[in-house]
N, C-alpha and C positions, 0 to 999 in steps of 0.2 A: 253908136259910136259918135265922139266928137270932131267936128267939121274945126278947120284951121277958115283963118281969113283969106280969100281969093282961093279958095280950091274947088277947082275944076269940078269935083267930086259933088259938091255942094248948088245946086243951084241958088240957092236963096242966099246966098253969098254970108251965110255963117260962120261958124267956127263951129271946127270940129275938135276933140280932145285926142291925142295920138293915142292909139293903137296901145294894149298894153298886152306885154309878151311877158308869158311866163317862165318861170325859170329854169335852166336844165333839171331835171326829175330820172333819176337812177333809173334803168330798165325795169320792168315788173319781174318779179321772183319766177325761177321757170318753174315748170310744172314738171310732173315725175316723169316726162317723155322728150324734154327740153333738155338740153347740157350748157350753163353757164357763160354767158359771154362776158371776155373780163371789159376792165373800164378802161377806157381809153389810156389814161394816165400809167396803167398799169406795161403799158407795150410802148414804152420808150428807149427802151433798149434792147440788143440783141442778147444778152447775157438772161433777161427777166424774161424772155420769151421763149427761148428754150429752159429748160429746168437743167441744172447740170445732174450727170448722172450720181449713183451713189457711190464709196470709195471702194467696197465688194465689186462695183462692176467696172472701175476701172483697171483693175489687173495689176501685175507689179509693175512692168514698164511704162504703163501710157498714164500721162498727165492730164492737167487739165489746160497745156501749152498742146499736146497732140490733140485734143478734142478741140481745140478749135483752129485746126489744120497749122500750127506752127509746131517744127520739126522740134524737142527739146535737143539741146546745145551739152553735147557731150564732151569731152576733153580726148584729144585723142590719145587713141591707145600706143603708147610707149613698146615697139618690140623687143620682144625679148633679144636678152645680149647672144652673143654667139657663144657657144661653148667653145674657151680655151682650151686649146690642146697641152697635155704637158711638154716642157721642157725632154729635149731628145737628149739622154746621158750616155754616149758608150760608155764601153768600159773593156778590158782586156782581160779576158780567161782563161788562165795557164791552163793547158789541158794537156803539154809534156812537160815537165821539168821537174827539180829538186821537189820544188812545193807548189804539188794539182791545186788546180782550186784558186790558187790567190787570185785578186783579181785588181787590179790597175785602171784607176778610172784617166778616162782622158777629158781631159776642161779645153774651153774655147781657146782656140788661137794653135801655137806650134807647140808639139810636145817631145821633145828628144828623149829617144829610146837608146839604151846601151849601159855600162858597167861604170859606177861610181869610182873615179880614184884620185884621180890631181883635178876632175871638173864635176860638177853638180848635175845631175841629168834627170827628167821627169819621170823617167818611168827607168827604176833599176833593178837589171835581170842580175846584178853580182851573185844572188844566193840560189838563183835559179840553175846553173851551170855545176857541177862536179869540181872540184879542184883542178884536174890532170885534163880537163875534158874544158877548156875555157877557149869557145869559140865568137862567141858575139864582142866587137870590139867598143872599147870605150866611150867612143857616140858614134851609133853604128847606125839608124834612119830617125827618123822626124814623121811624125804624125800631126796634122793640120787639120783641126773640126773648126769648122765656120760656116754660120747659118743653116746646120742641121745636113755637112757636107763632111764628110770623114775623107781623108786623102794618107797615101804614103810616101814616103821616097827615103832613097837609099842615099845615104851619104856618104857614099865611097867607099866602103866598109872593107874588109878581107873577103870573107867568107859570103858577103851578099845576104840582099832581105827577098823572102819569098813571102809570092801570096797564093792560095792553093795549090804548090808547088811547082810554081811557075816563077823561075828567078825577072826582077823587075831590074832593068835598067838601071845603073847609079843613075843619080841626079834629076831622074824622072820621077813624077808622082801618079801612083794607081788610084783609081778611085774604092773604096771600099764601102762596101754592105753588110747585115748582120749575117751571123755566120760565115764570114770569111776567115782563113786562116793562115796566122803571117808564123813565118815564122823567122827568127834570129839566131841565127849561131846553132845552138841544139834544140833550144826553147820556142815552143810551137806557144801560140795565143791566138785566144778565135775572140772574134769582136763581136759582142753581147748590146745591141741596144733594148732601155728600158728603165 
C-alpha cells in the first residue's frame, strides 16, 4: 500500500498511494438450500415488497383500495320510496230502491244528496223512489269527504237522513265508515270504500 506525505502511518515519512476499494459486486448466486435475497434497489417501495394478490383471489368486492386498508367509497344507497297508498274513493250502493245496484260515487269536498228539479244536486235519487211513494226531498243532506274523511248531515229535510237506522239530527253531521247504511226517503245506500 501507498503511504501519503506526513502520514502518521509511515515512518519514513513517504507517500503512500490511497487505499483502493472495490466496487459493489452482486451477492454470490444461492445455492439449492439458499432462497434469494433481493437487491436493495428492488425494496423501495411498499407496493414492490409485497406482491399484489392475483384477481381470482381478490373476490368480487374487495379491491386493491381494501388490500391496502382503504375502505373503497361507495355511493350511498338511496331508500326505497314508500309505497303509495291508493286514493280512498267512496261511493254509494243502492241496496233498496227502483234500481239495486246503481252506484253514486262521491268526489272531494260537499256533495248534495236529494231529487233533481228547479236545482242541480250531486247525487240524484229522482228515479230511485216510486212515483206515489216520493219521500226524499229536493236537497235533502250533504255528504262532505275530505282527506279520506266521509261525513253526513241532514239539511232539514221532511222525512229525515238516517244512518244504521238511527235518525241523525238536522244540521249535525255523523261521521261515516264502510258499510254504513244511510238511508233517504225510501232509498237505503250503503257506503262502499275502494
Amino acid at each position: 500500500m501507498a503511504t501519503l506525505p506526513n502520514d502518521p502511518a509511515d515512518p519514513a515519512g513517504g507517500t503512500t498511494a490511497p487505499p483502493v476499494i472495490e466496487a459493489f459486486a452482486p451477492p454470490p448466486s444461492p445455492g439449492p438450500d439458499q432462497t434469494p435475497v433481493p437487491a436493495i434497489s428492488a425494496l423501495t417501495t411498499f407496493e414492490k415488497a409485497t406482491p399484489a394478490p392475483a384477481a381470482d383471489e381478490l373476490g368480487p368486492s374487495t379491491g386493491a383500495a381494501t388490500l391496502y386498508g382503504i375502505a373503497p367509497q361507495t355511493p350511498p344507497a338511496t331508500p326505497p320510496a314508500a309505497p303509495v297508498a291508493p286514493p280512498v274513493r267512496p261511493k254509494l250502493v243502492v241496496i233498496r230502491g227502483q234500481r239495486m245496484n246503481q252506484e253514486y260515487p262521491v268526489y272531494e269536498g260537499r256533495n248534495t244528496v236529494g231529487r233533481f228539479a228547479d236545482r242541480p244536486v250531486d247525487i240524484d235519487l229522482n228515479a230511485q223512489e216510486a212515483e206515489g211513494q216520493v219521500w226524499s226531498s229536493r236537497l235533502h243532506a250533504a255528504l262532505t269527504f275530505d282527506r279520506n274523511v266521509l261525513l253526513v248531515e241532514d239539511l232539514n229535510s221532511l222525512n229525515g237522513t238516517w244512518v244504521n237506522g238511527i235518525r241523525i239530527p238536522s244540521g249535525q253531521q255523523r261521521l261515516l265508515k264502510a258499510g254504513d247504511v244511510i238511508q233517504i226517503g225510501t232509498v237505503q245506500l250503503k257506503v262502499v270504500v275502494g
